[in-house]
RODO-2510 file (C-alpha; in nm, 4 decimals, decimal comma):
residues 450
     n   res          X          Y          Z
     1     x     0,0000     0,0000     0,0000
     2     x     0,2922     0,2166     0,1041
     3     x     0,4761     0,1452    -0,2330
     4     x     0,1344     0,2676    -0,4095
     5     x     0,1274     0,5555    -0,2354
     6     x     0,4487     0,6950    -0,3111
     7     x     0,4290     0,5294    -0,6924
     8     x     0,1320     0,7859    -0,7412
     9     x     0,3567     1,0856    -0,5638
    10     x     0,6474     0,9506    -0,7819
    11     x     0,4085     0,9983    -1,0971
    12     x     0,3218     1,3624    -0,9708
    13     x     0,6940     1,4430    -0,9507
    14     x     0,7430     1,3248    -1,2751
    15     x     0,4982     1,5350    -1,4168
    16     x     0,5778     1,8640    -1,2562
    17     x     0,9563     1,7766    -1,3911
    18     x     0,8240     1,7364    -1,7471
    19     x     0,6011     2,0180    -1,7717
    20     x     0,8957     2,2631    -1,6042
    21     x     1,1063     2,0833    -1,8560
    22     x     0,8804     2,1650    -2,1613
    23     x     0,8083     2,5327    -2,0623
    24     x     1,1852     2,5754    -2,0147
    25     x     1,1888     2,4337    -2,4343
    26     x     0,9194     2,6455    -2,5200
    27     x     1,1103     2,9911    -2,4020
    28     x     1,4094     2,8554    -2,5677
    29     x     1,3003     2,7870    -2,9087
    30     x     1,0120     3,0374    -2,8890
    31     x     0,6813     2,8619    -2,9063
    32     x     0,5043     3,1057    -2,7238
    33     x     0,1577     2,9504    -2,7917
    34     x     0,2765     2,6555    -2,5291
    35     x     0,3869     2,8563    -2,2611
    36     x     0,0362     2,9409    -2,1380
    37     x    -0,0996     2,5734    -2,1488
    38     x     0,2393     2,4956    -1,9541
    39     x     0,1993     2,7112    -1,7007
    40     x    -0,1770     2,5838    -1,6735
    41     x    -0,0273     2,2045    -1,5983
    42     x     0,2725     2,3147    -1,3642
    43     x     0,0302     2,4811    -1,1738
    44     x    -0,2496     2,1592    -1,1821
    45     x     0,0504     1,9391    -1,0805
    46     x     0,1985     2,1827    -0,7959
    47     x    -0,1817     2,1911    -0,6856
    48     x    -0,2457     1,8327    -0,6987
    49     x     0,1183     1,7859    -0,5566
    50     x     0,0256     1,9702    -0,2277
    51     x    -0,2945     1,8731    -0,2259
    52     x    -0,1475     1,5001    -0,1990
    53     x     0,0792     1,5760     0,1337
    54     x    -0,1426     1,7957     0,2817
    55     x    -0,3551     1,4754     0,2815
    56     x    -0,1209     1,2699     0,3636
    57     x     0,0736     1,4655     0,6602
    58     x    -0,2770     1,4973     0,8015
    59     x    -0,3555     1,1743     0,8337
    60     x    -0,0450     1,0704     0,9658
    61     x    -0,0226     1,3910     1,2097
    62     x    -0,4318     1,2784     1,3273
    63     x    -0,2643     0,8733     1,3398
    64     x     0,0357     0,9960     1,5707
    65     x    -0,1782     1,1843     1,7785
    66     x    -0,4554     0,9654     1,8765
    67     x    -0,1866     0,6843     1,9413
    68     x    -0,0330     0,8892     2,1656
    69     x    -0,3131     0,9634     2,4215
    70     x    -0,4288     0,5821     2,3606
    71     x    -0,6987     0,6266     2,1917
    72     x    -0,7810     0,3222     1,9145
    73     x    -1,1456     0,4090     1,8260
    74     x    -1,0746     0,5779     1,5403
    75     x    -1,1269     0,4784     1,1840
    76     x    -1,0387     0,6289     0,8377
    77     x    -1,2980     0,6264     0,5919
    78     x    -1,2472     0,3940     0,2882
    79     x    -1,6002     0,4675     0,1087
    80     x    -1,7087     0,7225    -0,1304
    81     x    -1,2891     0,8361    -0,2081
    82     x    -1,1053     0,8526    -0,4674
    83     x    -0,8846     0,5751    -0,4895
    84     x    -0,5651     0,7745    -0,3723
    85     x    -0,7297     0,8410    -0,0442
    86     x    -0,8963     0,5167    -0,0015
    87     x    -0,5459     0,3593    -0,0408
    88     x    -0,4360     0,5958     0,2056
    89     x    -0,6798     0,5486     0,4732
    90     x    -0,6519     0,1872     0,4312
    91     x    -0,2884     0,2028     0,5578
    92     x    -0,3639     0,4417     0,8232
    93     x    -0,6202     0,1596     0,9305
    94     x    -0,4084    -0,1165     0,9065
    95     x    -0,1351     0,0348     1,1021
    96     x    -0,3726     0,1276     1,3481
    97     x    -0,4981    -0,2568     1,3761
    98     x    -0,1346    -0,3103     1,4185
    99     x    -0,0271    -0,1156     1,7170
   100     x    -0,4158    -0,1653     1,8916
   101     x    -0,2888    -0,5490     1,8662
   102     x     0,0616    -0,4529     1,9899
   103     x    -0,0994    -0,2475     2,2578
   104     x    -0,3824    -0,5085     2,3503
   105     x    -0,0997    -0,7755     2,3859
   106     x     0,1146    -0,5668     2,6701
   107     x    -0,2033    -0,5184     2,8758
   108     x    -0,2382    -0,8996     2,8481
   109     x     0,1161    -0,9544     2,9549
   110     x     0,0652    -0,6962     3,2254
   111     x    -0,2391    -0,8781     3,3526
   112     x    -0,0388    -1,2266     3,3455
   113     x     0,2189    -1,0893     3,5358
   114     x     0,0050    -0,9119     3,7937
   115     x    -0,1899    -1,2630     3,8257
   116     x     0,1365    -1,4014     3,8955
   117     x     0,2929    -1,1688     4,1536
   118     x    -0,0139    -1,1810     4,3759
   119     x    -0,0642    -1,6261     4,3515
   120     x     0,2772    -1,6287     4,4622
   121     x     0,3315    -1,6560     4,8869
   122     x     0,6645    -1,4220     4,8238
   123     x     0,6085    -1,0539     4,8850
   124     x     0,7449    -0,8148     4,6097
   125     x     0,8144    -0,4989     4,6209
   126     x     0,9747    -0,2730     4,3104
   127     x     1,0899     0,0459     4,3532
   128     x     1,3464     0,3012     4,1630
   129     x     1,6522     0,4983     4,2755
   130     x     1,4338     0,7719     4,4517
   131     x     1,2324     0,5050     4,6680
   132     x     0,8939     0,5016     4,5163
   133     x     0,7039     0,1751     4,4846
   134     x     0,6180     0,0697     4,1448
   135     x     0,4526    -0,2456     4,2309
   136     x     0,3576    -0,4853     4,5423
   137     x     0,1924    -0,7709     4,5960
   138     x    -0,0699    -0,8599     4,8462
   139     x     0,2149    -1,0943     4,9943
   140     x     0,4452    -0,8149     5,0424
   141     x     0,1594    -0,5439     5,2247
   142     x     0,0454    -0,8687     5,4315
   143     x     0,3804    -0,9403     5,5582
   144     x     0,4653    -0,5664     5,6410
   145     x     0,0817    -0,5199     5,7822
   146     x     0,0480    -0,2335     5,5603
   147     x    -0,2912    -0,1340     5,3475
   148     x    -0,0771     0,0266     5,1035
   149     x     0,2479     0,1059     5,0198
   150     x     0,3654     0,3608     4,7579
   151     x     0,6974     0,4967     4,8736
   152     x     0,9468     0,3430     5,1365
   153     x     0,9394     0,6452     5,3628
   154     x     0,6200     0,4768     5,4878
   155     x     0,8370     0,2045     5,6371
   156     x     0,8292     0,4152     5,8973
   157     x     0,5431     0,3362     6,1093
   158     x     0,6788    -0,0050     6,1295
   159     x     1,0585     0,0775     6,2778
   160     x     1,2093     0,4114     6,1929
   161     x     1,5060     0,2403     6,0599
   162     x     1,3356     0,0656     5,7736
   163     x     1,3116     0,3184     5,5214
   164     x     1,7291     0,3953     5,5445
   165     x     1,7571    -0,0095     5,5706
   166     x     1,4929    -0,0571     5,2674
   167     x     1,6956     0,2774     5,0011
   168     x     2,0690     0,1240     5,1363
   169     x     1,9799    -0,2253     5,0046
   170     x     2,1836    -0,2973     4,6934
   171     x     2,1606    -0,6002     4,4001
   172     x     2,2758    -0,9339     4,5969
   173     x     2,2094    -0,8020     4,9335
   174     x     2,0235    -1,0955     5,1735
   175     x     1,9581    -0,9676     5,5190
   176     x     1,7052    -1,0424     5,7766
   177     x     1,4777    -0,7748     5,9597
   178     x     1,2137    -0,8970     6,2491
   179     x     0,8219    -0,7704     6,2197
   180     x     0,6168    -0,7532     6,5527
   181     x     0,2352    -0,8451     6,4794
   182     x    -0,0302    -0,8673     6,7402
   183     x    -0,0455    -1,1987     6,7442
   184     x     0,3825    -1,2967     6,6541
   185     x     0,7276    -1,1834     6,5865
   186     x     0,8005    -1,2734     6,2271
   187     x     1,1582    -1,3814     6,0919
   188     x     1,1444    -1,1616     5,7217
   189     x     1,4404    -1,2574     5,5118
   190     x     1,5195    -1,0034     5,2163
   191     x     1,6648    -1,0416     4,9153
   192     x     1,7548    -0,7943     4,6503
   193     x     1,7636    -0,7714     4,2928
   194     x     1,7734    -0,4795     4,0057
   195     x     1,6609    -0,4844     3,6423
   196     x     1,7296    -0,1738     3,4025
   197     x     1,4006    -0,0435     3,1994
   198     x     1,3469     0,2085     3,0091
   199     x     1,1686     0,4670     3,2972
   200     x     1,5413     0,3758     3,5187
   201     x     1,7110     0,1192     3,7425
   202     x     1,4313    -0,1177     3,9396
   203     x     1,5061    -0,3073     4,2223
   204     x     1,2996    -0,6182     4,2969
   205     x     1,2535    -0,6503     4,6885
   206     x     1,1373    -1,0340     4,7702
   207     x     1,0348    -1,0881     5,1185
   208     x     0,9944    -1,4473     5,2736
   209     x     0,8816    -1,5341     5,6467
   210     x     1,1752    -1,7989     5,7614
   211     x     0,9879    -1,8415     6,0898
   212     x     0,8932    -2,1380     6,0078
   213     x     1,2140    -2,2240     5,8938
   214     x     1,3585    -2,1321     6,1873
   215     x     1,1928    -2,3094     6,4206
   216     x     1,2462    -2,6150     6,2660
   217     x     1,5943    -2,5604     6,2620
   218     x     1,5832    -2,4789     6,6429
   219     x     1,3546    -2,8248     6,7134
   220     x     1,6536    -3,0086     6,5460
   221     x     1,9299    -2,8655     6,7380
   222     x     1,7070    -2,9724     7,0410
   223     x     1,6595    -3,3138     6,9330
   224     x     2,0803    -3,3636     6,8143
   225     x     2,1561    -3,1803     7,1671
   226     x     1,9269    -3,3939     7,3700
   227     x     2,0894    -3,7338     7,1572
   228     x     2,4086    -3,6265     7,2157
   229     x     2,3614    -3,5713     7,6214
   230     x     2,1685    -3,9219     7,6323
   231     x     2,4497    -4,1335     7,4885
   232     x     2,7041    -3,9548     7,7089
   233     x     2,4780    -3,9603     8,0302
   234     x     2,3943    -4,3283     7,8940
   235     x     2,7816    -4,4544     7,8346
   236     x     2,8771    -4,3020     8,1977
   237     x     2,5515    -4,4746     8,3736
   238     x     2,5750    -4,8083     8,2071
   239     x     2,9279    -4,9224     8,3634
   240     x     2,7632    -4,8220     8,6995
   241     x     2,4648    -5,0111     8,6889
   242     x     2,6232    -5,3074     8,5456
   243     x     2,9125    -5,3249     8,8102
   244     x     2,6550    -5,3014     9,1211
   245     x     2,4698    -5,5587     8,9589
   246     x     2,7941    -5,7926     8,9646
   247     x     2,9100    -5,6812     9,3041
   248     x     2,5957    -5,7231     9,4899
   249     x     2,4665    -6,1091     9,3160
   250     x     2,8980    -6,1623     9,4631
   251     x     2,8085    -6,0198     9,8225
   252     x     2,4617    -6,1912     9,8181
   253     x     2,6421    -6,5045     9,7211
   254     x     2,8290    -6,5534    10,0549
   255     x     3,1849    -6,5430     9,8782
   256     x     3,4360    -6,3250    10,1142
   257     x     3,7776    -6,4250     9,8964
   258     x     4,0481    -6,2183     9,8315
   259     x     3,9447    -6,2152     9,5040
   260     x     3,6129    -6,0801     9,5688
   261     x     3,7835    -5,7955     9,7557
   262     x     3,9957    -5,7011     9,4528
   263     x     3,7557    -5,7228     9,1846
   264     x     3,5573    -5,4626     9,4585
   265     x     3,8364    -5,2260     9,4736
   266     x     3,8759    -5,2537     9,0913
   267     x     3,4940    -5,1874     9,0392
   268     x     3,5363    -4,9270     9,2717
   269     x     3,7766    -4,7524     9,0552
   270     x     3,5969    -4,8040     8,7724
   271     x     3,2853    -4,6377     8,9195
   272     x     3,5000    -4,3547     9,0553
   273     x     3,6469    -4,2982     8,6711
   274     x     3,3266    -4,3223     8,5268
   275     x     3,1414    -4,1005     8,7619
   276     x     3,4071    -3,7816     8,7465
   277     x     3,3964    -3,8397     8,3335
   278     x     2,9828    -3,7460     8,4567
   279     x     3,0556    -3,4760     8,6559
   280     x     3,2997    -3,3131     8,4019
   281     x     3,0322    -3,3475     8,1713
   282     x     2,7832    -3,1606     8,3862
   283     x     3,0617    -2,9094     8,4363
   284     x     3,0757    -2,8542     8,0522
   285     x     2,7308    -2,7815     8,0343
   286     x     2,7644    -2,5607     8,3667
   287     x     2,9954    -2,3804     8,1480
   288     x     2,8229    -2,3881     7,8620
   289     x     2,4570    -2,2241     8,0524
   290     x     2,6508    -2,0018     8,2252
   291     x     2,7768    -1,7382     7,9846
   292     x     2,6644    -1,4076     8,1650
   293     x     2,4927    -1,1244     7,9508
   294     x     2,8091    -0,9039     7,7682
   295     x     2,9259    -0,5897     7,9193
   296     x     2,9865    -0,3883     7,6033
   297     x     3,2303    -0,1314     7,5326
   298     x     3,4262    -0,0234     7,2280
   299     x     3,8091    -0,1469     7,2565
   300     x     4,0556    -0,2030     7,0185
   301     x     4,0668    -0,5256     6,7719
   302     x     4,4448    -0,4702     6,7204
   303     x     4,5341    -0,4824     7,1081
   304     x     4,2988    -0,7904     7,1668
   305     x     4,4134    -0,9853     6,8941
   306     x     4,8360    -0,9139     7,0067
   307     x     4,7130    -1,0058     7,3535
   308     x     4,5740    -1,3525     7,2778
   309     x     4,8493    -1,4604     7,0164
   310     x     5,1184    -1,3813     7,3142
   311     x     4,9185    -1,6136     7,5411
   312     x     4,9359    -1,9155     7,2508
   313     x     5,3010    -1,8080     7,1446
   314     x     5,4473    -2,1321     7,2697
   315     x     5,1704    -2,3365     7,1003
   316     x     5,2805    -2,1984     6,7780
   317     x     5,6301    -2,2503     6,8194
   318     x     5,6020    -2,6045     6,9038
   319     x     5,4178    -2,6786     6,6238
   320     x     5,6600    -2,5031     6,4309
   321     x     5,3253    -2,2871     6,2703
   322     x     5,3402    -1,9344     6,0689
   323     x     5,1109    -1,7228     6,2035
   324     x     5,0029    -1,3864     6,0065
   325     x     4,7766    -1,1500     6,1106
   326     x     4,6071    -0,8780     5,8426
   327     x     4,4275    -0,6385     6,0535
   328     x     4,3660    -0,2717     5,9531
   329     x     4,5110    -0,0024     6,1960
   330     x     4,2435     0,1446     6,4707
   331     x     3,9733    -0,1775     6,3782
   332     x     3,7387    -0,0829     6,6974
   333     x     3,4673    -0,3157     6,8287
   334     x     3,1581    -0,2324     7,0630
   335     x     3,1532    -0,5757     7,2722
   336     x     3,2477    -0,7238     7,5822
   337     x     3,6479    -0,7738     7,5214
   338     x     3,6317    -1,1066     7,8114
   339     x     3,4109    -1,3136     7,6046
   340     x     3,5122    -1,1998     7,2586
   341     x     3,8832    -1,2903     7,3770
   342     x     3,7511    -1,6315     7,5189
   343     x     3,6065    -1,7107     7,1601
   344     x     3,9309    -1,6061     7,0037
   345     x     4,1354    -1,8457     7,2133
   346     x     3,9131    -2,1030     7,1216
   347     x     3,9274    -2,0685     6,7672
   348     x     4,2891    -1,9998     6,7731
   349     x     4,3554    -2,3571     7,0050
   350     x     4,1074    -2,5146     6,7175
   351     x     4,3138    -2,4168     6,4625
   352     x     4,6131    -2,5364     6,6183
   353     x     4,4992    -2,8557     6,6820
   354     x     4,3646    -2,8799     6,3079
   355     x     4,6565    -2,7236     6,1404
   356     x     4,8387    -2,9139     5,8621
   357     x     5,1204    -2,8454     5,6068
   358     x     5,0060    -2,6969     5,2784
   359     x     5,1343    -2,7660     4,9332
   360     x     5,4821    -2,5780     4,9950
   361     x     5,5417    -2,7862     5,3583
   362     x     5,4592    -2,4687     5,5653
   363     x     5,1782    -2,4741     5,8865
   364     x     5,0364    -2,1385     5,8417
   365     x     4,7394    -1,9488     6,0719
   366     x     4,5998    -1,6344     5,9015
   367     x     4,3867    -1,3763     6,1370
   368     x     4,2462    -1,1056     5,9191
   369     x     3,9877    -0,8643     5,9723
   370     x     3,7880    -0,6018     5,8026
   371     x     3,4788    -0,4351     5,7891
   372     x     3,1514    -0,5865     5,5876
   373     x     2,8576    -0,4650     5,3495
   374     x     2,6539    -0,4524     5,6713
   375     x     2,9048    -0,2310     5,9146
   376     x     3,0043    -0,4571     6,1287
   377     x     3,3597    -0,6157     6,2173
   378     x     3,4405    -0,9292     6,0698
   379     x     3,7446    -1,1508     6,2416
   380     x     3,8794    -1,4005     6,0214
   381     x     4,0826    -1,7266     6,1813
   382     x     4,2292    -1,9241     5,8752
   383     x     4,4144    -2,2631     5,8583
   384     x     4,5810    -2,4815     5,6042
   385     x     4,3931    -2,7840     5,8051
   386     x     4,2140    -3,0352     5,5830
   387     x     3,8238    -2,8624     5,5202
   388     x     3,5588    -3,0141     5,7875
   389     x     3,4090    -3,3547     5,6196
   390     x     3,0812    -3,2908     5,4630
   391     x     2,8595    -3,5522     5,7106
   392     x     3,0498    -3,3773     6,0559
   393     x     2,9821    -3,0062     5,9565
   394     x     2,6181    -2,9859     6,0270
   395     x     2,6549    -3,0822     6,3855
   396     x     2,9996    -2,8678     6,4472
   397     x     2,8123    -2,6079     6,6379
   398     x     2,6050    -2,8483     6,8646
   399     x     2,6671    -2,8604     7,2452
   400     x     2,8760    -3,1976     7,3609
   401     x     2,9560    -3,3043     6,9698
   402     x     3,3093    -3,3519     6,9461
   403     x     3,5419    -3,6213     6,7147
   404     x     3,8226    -3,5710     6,9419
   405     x     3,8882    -3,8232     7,2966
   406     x     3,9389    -3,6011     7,5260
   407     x     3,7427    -3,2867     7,3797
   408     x     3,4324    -3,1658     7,5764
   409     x     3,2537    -3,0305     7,2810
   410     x     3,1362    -2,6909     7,3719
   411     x     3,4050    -2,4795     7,2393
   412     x     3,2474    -2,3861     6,9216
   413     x     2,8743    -2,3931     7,0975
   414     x     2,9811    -2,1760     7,3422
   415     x     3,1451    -1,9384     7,0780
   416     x     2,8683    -1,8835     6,8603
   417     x     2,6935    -1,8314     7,1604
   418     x     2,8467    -1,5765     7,2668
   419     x     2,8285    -1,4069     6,9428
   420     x     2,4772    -1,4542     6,9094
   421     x     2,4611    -1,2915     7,2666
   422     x     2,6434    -0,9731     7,0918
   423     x     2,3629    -0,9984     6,8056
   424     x     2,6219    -1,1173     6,5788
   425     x     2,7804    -1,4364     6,4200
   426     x     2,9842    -1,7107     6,4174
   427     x     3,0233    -1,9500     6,0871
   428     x     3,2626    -2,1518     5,9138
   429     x     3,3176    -2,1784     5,5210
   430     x     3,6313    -2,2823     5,3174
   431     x     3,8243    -2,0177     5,1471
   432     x     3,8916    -1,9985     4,7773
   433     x     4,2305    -2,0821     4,8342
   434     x     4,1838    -2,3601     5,0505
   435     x     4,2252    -2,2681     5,4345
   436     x     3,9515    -2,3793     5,5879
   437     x     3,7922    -2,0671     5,8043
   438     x     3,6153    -1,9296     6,1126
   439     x     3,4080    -1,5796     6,0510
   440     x     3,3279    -1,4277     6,3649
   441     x     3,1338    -1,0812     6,3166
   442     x     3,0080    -0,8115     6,5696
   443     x     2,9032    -0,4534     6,5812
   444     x     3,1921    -0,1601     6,4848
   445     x     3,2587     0,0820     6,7928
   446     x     3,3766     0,3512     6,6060
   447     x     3,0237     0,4780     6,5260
   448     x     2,9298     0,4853     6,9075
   449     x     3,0685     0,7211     7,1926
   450     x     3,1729     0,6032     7,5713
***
């Protein structure tokens, strides 16, 4: 249609070119009778010339319009025209049926993808660079126990922290933020994504309740800590019961031999062994339920860390181990410095006992430190030791679980703890060189005053 259109503009062109062309002859050679009748069709072919893209531009200035303010329900006559304009107004119409379909497509799409966002038990949220919401889902307002949400500054009424926490967030983030219903406390983990479009950067906001989670993760630590304290309670008991058994069918049986006295001193003994291997235990878990509350105060990384490598010196030297610390200068902490140094020394004897030769023959411990996405200190106590084996590192952290004889297995429960009692962490992961490590992370102190 396009092609015809511009054949018949082509064949007005041509015209006006021939007719300039044959008055131009005519003044040459003279033949003043053909200069009116020339002028007569230059000026029918300017006419019908203009007359053409007048028609033409209007149309297509009326088309660009109405498709800009949406509106489809126009239609370009194709009856009672000539056949130039009922070609033309046939292509208007046909692009229009074009870009309504276009159009009626991306509102389907939309619809989809709104149908989708509010079936799913995730909450959404999208929002640009300047905080304002784009789109939420039911999941997301139910979660936050708001009736609407169309900015972030609205956070607000929840915890006047949110909205800073919410416009900080970056792409990759994952944190975790508590809600307080009237009925619960919700565990809200949040992740973050970003997409560019055409209207700016978008984050995507997903919100999930781990409560759930949680506590089934906390009803599985009970179950491995209460299996762990039955076999021990049950090893130490069972010696016991059996040996009084013996001893008392010997006594009831009259026999008063030398022998008989022995084997009584010797299950004596035995009881005695077993019963202070029960007591330590209990001590352990003395230990392990009595960590007090912290006592916080900001003191310096630097001097804590120097202070607890001179106390293991001589365990390093006999082991013939390299230790290296990478801490940067004035790295400040707002804890309690007695149990943050009693979690250090037990990482530090951990890693001594764990510690083996690397690929160039050398024992090395690495303490490094930093500071992390979410302001807090991170402590880092590497080893060349072999990496924990897959089936012992989910119950590493549990009270009593140990692979070692003589260990009492609370070190690393007592540890993370601790940390947890300074509302931060305590985990383990494998470096991408190798050394197998121990994060612990707490709150700076150079953002606080005494």
């Amino acid at each position: 249609m396009f092609k015809s259109i511009q054949y018949r503009l082509n064949i007005y062109t041509a015209l006006l070119i021939l007719v300039t062309v044959g008055i131009t002859l005519a003044f040459i050679y003279k033949a003043y009778i053909f200069i009116l009748p020339g002028i007569i069709a230059l000026y029918l072919c300017l006419y019908s010339l203009d007359k053409c893209y007048k028609q033409y531009n209007k149309n297509i200035i009326f088309l660009l319009n109405a498709l800009e303010n949406g509106d489809y329900s126009f239609h370009f006559s194709e009856t009672k025209l000539s056949a130039r304009e009922k070609e033309m107004n046939s292509v208007m119409n046909w692009i229009k049926e074009i870009l309504a379909k276009a159009r009626k497509d991306v509102i389907e799409n939309e619809n989809f993808l709104s149908i989708i966002l509010e079936s799913v038990s995730t909450g959404i949220v999208i929002v640009n660079d300047q905080g304002i919401v784009q789109r939420v889902n039911h999941a997301a307002l139910n979660l936050l126990g708001l009736p609407i949400l169309s900015h972030l500054n609205q956070l607000h009424s929840i915890n006047e922290t949110y909205p800073a926490l919410f416009h900080q967030l970056k792409a990759g983030d994952f944190t975790q933020i508590s809600l307080m219903t009237e009925r619960e406390e919700l565990q809200i983990s949040i992740h973050v994504s970003q997409i560019m479009l055409k209207r700016g950067m978008m984050r995507i906001i997903t919100l999930n309740n781990i409560g759930n989670e949680l506590e089934s993760k906390e009803m599985e630590s009970w179950i491995r800590l209460i299996r762990v304290m039955t076999h021990e309670i049950m090893n130490s008991i069972a010696p016991i019961t059996s040996l009084s058994e013996t001893m008392k069918f010997l006594y009831d049986s009259g026999d008063d031999s030398k022998e008989l006295r022995q084997n009584t001193l010797d299950a004596f003994e035995t009881i005695h062994t077993t019963a202070s291997g029960l007591l330590s235990f209990v001590e352990s878990y003395r230990k392990f339920t009595a960590v007090p509350q912290p006592k916080k105060r900001m003191f310096s990384m630097n001097l804590l860390v120097d202070k607890v490598v001179n106390l293991l010196e001589q365990a390093f030297k006999d082991k013939n181990i390299e230790l290296q610390t990478h801490l940067p200068e004035s790295l400040t902490v707002f804890a309690d410095e007695n149990l943050i140094t009693q979690v250090l020394i037990n990482l530090l004897k951990n890693a001594i006992e764990a510690v083996k030769a690397d690929n160039q023959g050398k024992m090395k411990i690495i303490i490094s430190g930093g500071w992390n996405i979410d302001d807090k200190v991170n402590v880092d106590v590497a080893n060349t030791g072999n990496p924990i084996p897959a089936d012992i590192l989910p119950h590493i952290f549990i009270p009593f679980f140990t692979t070692k004889p003589s260990g009492s297995g609370i070190g690393l429960s007592v540890s993370r703890y601790i940390m947890r009692l300074h509302g931060g962490t305590l985990h383990y992961f494998v470096s991408p060189d190798g050394m197998t490590v121990f994060q612990l992370a707490m709150e700076r102190g150079d953002s606080r005053s005494d």
